[in-house]
C-alpha atoms as an extended CHARMM CRD file, in Angstrom:
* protein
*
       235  EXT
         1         1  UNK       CA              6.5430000000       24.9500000000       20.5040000000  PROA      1               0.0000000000
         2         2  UNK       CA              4.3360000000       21.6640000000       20.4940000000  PROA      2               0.0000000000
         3         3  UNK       CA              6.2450000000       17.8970000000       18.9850000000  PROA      3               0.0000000000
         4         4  UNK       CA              3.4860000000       18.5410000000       16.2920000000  PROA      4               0.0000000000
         5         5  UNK       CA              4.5910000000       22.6520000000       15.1130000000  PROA      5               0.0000000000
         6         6  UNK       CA              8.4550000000       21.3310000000       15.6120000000  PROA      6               0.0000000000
         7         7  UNK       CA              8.0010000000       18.6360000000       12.9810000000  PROA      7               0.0000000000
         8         8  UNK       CA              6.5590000000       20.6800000000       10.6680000000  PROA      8               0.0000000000
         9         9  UNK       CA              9.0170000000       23.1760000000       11.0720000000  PROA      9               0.0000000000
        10        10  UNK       CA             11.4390000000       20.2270000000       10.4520000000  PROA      10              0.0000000000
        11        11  UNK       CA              9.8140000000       19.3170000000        7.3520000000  PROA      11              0.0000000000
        12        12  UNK       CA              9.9990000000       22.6860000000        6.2600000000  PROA      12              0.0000000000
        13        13  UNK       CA             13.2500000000       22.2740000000        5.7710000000  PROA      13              0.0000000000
        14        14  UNK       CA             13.4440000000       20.0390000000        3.4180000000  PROA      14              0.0000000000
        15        15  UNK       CA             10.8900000000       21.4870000000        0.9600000000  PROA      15              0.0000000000
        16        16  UNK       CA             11.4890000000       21.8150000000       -2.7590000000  PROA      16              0.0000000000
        17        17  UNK       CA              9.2200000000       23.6210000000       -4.6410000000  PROA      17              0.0000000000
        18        18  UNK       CA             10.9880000000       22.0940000000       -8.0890000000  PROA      18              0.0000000000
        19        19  UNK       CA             10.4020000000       18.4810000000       -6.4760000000  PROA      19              0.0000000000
        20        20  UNK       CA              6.8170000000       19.1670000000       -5.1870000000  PROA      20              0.0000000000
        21        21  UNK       CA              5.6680000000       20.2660000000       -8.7200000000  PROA      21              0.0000000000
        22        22  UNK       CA              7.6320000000       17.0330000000      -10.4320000000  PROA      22              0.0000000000
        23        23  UNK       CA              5.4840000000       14.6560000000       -7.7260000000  PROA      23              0.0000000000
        24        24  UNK       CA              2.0570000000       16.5390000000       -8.6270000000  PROA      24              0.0000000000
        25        25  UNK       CA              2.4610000000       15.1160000000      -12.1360000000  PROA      25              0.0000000000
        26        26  UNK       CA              3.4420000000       11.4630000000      -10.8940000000  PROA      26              0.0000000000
        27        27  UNK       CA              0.8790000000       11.4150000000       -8.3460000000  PROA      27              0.0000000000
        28        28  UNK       CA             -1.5750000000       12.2100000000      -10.8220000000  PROA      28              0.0000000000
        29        29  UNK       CA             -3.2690000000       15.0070000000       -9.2150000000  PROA      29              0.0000000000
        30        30  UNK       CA             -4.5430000000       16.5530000000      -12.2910000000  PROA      30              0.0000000000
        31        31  UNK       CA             -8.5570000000       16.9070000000      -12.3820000000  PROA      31              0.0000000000
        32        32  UNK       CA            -10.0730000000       13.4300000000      -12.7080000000  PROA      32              0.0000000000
        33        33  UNK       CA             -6.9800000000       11.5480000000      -12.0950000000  PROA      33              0.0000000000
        34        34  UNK       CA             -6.6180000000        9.0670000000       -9.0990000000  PROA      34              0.0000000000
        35        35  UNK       CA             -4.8300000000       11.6330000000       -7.0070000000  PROA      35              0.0000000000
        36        36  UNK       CA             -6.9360000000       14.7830000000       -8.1320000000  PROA      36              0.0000000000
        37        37  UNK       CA             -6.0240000000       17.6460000000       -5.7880000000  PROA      37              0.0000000000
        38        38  UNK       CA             -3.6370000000       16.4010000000       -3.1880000000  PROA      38              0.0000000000
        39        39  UNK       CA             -0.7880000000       19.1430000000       -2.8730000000  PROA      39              0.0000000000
        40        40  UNK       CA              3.2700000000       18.1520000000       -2.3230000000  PROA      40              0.0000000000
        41        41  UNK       CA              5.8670000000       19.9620000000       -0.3770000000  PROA      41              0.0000000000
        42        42  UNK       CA              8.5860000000       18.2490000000       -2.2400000000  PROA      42              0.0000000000
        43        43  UNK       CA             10.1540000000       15.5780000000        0.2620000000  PROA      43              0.0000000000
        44        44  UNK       CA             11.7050000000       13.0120000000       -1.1150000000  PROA      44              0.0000000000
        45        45  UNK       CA             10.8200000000        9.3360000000        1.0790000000  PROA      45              0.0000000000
        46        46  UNK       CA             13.9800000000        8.9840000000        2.4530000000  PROA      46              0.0000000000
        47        47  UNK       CA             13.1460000000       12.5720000000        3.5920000000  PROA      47              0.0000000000
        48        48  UNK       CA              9.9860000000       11.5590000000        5.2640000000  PROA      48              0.0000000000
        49        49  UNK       CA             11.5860000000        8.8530000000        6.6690000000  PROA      49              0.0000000000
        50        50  UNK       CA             14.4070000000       10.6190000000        8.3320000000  PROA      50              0.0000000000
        51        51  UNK       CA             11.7420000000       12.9320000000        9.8670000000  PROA      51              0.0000000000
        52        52  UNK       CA              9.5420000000        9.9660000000       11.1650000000  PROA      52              0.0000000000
        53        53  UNK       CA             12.7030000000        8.6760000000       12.9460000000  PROA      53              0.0000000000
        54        54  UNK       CA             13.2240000000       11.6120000000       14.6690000000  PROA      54              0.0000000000
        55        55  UNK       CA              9.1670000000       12.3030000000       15.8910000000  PROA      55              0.0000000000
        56        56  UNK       CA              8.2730000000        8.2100000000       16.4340000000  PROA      56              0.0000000000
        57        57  UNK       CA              7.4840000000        9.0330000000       20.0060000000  PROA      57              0.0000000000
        58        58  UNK       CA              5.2130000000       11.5640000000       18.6630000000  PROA      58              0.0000000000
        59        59  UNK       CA              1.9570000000       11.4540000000       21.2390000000  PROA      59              0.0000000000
        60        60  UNK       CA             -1.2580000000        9.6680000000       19.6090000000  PROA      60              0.0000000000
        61        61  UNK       CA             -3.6470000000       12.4770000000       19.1570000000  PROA      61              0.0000000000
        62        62  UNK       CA             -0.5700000000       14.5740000000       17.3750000000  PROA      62              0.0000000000
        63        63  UNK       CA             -0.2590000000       11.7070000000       14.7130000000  PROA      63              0.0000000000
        64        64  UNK       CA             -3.7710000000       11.7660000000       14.1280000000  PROA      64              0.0000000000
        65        65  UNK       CA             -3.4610000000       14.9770000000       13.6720000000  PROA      65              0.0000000000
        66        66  UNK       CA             -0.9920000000       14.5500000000       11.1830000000  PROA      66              0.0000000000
        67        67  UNK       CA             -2.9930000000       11.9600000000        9.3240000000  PROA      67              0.0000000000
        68        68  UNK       CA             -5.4660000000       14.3300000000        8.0220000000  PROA      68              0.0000000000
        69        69  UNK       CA             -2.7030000000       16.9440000000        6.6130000000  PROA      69              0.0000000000
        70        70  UNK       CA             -3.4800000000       18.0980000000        3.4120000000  PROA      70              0.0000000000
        71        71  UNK       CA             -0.0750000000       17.9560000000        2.5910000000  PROA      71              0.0000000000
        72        72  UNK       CA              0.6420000000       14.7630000000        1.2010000000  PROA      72              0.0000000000
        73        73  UNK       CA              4.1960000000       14.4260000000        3.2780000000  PROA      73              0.0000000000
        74        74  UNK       CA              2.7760000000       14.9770000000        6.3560000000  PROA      74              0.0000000000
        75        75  UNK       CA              0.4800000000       11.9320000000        5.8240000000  PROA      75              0.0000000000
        76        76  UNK       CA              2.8970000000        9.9940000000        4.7090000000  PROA      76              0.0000000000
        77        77  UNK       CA              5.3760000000       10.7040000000        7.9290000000  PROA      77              0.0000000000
        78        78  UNK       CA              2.0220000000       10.1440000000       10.0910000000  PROA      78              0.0000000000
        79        79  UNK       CA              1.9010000000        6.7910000000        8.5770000000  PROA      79              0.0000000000
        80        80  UNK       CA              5.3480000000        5.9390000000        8.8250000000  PROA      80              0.0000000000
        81        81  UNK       CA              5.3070000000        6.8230000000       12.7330000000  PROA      81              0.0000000000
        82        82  UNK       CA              2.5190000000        4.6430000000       13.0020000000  PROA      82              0.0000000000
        83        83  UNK       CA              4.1590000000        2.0090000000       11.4490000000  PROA      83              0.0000000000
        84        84  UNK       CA              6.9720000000        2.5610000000       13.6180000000  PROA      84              0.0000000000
        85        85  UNK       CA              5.0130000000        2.6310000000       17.4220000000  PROA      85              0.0000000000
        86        86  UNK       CA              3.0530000000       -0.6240000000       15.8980000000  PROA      86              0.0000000000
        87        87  UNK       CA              6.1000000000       -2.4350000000       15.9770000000  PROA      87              0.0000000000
        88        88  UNK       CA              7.0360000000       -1.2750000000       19.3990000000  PROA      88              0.0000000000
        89        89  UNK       CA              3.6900000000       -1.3420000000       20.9920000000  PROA      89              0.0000000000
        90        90  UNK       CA              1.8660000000       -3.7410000000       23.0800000000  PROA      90              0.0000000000
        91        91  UNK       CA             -1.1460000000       -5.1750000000       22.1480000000  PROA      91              0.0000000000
        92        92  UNK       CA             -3.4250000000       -2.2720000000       22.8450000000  PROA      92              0.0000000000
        93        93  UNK       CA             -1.2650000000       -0.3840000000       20.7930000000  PROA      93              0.0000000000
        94        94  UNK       CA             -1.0770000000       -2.4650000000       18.0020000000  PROA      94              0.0000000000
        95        95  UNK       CA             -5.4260000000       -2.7940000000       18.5100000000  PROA      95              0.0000000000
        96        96  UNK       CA             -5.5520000000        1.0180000000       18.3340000000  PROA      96              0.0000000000
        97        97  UNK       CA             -3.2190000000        2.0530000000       15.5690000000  PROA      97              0.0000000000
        98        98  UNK       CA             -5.2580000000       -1.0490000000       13.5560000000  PROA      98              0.0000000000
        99        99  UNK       CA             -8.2820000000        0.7690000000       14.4470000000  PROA      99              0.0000000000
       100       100  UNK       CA             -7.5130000000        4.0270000000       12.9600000000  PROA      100             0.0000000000
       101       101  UNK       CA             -5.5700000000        2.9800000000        9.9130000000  PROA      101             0.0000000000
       102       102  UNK       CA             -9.2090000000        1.7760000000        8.9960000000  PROA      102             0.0000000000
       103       103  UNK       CA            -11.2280000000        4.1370000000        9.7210000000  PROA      103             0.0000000000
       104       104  UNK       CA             -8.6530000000        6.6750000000        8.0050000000  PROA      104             0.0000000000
       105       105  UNK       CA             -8.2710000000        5.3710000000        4.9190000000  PROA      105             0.0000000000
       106       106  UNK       CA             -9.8670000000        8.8310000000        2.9910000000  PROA      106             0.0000000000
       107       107  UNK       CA             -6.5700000000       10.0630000000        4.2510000000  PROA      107             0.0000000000
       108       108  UNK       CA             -4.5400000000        7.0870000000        2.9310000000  PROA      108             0.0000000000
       109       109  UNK       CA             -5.1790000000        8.2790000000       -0.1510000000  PROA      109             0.0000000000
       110       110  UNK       CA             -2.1440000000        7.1740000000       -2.9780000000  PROA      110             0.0000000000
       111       111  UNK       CA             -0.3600000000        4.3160000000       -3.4480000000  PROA      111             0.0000000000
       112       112  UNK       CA              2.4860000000        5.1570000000       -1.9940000000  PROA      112             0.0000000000
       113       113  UNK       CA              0.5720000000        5.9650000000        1.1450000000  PROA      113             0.0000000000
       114       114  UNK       CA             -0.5950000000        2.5010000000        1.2630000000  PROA      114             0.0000000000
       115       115  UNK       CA              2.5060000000        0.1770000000        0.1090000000  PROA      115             0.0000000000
       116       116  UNK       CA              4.6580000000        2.0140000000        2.5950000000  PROA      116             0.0000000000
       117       117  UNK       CA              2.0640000000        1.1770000000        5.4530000000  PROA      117             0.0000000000
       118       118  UNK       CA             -0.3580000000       -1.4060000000        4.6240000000  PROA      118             0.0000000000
       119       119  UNK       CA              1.6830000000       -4.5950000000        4.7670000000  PROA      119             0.0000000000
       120       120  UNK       CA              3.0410000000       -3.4940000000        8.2800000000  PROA      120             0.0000000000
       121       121  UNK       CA              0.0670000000       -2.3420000000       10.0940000000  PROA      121             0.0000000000
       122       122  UNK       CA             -2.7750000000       -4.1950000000        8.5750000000  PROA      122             0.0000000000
       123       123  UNK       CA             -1.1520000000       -7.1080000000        7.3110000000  PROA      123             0.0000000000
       124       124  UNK       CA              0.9990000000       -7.6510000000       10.4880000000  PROA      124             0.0000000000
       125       125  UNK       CA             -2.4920000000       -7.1080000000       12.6840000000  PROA      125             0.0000000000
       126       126  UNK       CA             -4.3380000000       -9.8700000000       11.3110000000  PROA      126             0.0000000000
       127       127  UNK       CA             -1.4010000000      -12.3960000000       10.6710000000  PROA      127             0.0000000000
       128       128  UNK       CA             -3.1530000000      -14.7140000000       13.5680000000  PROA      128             0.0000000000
       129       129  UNK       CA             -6.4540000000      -13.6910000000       12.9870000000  PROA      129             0.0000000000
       130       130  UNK       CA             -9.3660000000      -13.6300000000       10.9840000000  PROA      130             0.0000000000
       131       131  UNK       CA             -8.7420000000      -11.9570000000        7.3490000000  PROA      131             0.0000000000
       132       132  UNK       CA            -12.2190000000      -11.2670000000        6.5900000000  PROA      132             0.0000000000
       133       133  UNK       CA            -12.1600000000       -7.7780000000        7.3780000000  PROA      133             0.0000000000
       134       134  UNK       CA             -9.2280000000       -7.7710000000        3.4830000000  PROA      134             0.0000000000
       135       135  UNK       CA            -12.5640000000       -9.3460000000        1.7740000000  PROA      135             0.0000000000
       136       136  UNK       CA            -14.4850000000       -6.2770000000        3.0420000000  PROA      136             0.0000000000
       137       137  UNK       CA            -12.2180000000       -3.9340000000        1.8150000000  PROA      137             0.0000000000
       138       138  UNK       CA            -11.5450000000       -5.8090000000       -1.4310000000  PROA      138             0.0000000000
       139       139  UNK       CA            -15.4870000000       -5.5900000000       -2.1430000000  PROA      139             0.0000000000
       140       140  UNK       CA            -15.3780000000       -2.0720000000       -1.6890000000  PROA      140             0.0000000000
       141       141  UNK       CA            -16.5530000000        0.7000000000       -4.1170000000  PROA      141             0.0000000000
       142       142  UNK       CA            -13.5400000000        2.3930000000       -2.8180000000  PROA      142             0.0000000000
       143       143  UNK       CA            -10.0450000000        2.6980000000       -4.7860000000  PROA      143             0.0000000000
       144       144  UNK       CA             -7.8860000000        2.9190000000       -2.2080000000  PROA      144             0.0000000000
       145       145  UNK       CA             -9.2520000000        0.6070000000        0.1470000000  PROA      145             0.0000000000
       146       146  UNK       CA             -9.2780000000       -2.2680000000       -2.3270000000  PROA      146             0.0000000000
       147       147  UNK       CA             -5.3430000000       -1.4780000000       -2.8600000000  PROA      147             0.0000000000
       148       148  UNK       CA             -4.7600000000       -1.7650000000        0.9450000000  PROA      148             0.0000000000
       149       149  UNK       CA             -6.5210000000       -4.9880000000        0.9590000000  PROA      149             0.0000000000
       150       150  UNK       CA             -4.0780000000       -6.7340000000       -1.3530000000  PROA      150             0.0000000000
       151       151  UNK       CA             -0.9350000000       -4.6920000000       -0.7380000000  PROA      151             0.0000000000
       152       152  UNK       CA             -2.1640000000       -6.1790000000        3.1980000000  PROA      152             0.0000000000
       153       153  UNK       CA             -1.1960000000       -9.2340000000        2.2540000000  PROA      153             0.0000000000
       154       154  UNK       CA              2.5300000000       -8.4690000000        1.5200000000  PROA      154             0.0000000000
       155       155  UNK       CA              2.6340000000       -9.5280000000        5.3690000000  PROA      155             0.0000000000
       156       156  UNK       CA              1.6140000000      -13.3660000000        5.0070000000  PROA      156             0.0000000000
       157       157  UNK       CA              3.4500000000      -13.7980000000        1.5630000000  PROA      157             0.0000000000
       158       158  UNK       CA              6.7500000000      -13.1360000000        3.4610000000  PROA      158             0.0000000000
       159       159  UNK       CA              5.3690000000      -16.3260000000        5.8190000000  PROA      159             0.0000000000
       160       160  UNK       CA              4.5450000000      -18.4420000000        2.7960000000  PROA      160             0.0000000000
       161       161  UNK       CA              1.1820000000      -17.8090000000        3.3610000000  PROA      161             0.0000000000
       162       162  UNK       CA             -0.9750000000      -17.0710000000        0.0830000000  PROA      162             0.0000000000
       163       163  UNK       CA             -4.7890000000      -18.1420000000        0.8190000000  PROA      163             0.0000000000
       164       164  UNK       CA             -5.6420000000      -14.5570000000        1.6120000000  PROA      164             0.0000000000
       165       165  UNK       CA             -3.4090000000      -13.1230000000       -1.3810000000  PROA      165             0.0000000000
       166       166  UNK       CA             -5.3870000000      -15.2640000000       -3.9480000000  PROA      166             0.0000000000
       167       167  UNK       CA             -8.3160000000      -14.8670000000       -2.4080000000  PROA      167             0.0000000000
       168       168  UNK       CA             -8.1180000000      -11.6980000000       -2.8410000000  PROA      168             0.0000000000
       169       169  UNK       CA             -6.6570000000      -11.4590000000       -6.7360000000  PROA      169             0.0000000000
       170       170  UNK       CA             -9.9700000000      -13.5420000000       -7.3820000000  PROA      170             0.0000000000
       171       171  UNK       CA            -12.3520000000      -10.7950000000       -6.1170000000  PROA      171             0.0000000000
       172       172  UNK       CA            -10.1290000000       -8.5070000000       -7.5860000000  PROA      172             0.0000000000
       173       173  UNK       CA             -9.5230000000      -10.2590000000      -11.0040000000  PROA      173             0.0000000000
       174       174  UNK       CA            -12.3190000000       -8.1260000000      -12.7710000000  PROA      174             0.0000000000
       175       175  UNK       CA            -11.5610000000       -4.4600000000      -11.2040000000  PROA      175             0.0000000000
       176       176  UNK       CA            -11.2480000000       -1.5950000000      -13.9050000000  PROA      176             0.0000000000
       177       177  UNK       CA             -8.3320000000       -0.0600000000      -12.6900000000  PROA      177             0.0000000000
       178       178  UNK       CA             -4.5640000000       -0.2440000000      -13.5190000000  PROA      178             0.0000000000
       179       179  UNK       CA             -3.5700000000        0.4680000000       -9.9870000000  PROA      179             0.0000000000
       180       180  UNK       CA             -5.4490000000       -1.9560000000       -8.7030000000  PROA      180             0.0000000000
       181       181  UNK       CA             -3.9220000000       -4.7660000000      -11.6560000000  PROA      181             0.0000000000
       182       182  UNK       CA             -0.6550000000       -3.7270000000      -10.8910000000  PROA      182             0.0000000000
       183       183  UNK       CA             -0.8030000000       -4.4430000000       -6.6790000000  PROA      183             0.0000000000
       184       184  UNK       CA             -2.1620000000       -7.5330000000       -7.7680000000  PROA      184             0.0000000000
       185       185  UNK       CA              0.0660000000       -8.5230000000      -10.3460000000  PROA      185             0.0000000000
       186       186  UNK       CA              3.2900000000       -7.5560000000       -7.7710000000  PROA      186             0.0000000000
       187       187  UNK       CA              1.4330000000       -9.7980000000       -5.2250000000  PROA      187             0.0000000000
       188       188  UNK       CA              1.3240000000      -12.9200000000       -7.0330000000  PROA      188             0.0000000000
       189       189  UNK       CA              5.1180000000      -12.2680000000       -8.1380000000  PROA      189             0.0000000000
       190       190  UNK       CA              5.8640000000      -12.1540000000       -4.6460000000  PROA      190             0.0000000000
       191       191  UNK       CA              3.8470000000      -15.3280000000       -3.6650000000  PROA      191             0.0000000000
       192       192  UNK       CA              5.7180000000      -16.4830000000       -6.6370000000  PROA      192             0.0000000000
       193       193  UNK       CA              8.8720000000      -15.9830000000       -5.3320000000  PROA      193             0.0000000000
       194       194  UNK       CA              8.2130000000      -18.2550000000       -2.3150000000  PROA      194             0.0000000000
       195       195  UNK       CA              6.4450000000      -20.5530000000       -4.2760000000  PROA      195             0.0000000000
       196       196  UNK       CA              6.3270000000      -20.8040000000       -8.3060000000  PROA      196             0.0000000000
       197       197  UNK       CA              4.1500000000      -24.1620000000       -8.9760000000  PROA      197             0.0000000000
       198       198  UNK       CA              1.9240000000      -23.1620000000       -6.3100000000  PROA      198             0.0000000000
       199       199  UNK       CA              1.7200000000      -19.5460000000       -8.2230000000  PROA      199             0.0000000000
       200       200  UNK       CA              1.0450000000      -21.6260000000      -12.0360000000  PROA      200             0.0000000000
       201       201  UNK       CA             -1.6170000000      -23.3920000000      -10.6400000000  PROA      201             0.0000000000
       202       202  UNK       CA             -3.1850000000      -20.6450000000       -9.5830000000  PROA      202             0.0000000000
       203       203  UNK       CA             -2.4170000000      -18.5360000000      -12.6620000000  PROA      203             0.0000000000
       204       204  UNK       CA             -3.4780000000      -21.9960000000      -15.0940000000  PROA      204             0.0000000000
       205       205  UNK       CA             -7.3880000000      -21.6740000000      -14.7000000000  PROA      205             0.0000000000
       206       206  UNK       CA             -7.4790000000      -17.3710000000      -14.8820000000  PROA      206             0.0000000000
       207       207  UNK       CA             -4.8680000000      -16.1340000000      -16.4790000000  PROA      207             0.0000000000
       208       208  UNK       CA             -6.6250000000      -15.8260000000      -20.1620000000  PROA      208             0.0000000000
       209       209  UNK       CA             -9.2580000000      -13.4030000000      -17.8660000000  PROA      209             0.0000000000
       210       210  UNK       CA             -6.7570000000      -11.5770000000      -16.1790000000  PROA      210             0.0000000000
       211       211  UNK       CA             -6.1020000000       -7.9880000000      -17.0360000000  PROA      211             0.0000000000
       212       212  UNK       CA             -3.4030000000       -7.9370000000      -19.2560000000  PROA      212             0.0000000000
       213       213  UNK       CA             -1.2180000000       -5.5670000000      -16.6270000000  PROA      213             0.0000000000
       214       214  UNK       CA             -1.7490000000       -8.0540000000      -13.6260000000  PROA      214             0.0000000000
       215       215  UNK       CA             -0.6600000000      -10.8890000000      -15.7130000000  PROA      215             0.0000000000
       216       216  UNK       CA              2.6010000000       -9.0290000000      -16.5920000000  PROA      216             0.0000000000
       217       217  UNK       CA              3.4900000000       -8.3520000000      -13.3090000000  PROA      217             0.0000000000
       218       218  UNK       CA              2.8710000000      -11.6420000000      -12.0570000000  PROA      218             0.0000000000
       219       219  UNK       CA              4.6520000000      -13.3140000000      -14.5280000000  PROA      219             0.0000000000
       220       220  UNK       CA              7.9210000000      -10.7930000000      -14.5710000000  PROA      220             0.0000000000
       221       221  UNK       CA              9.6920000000      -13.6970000000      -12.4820000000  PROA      221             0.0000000000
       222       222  UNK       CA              9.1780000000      -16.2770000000      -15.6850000000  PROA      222             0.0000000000
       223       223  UNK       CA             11.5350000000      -17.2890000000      -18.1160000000  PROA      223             0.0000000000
       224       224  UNK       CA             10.9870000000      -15.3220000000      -21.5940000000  PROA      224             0.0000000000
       225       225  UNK       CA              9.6620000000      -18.1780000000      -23.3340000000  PROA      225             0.0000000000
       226       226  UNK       CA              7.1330000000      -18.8450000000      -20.5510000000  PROA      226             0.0000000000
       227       227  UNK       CA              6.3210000000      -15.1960000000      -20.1400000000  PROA      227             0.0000000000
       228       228  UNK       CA              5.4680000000      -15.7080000000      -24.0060000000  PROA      228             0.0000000000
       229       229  UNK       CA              3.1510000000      -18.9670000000      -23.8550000000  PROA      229             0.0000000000
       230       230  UNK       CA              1.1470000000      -16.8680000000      -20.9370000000  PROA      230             0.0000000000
       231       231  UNK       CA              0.4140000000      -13.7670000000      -22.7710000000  PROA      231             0.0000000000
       232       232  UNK       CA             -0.3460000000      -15.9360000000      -25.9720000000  PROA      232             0.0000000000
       233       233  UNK       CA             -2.9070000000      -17.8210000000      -24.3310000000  PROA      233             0.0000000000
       234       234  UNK       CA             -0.8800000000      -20.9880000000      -25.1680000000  PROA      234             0.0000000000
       235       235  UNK       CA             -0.3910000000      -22.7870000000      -21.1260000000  PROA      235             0.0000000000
């Protein structure tokens, strides 16, 4: 039996028809919602971690594999393994897995996919370099792309670096959709966390513009009076 049938034998075992049905509905995989189609087996993430543990040496042409699953799991514990040999690799590695998160992202296809993985492939990658390729995929027509480009930043917030993060809320500051405003709205709460005044003063000149969702979750941190004064238009 190949690494690739033996995990999914593996993850066989912990399938739950009950659970898989339960995730359909929060996934929002009804007809025209954001997750429209995608099918569950009924892991929990703890589960899928466990499983990416034990198959991290998996070889590179088995996780791709992997990647494209329908099952939404078996992306998942593709993603985590490629989280996990990033970490360990060399630079080539670290180059190729890059590489391929990008040109993959059809199959990165939830949110869960993406805050699990973004921040420590994508993020992590361009920590020392150029962060141009975030403004790309903020500018995107594309859902999930635009997500990855902000969750990204996750990476340089825990360095107390937040040009790219507001950068990014700014292109992002006039998007239609709630998952979009709420990635946002967690990343400035995080860059908020490192750095509150430096947070207000990016919050003072946009924050009557923002989508009422992002400025929530930015401003969760805040004292309840404050929180008030923001969402009364009264800073």
């Amino acid at each position: 039996m190949s690494i690739l049938a033996d995990l999914r034998s593996h993850i066989r075992q912990f399938q739950d028809p009950r659970k898989a049905e339960a995730l359909r509905r929060f996934f929002k995989t009804g007809p025209g919602q954001y997750g429209e189609g995608d099918i569950f087996l009924g892991l929990t993430v703890p589960d899928c971690h466990k499983v990416a543990k034990v198959y991290d040496d998996m070889s590179w042409s088995g996780v791709k594999i992997l990647l494209t699953s329908k099952y939404h799991e078996e992306r998942l514990i593709a993603l985590l393994i490629m989280v996990r040999q990033f970490k360990k690799g060399d630079e080539l590695v670290k180059t190729r897995i890059y590489n391929h998160y990008l040109k993959s992202t059809k199959h990165i296809n939830n949110w869960d996919l993406i805050d699990l993985s973004a921040p420590r492939i994508v993020g992590s990658y361009l920590e020392k370099r150029s962060r141009q390729p975030l403004v790309q995929l903020a500018k995107s027509g594309n859902l999930w792309k635009k997500r990855i480009s902000i969750i990204a930043t996750y990476s340089f917030i825990k360095q107390r670096d937040f040009e790219a993060t507001f950068r990014l809320a700014d292109i992002l500051l006039s998007d239609k959709h709630d998952l979009i405003h709420k990635a946002t709205g967690w990343m400035l709460r995080e860059a908020g966390k490192k750095d509150v005044p430096t947070l207000k003063k990016f919050l003072k000149s946009r924050y009557q513009k923002m989508p009422r969702t992002m400025l929530r979750y930015s401003i969760e941190r805040f004292s309840q009076r404050e929180r008030k004064k923001y969402l009364m238009g009264e800073i």
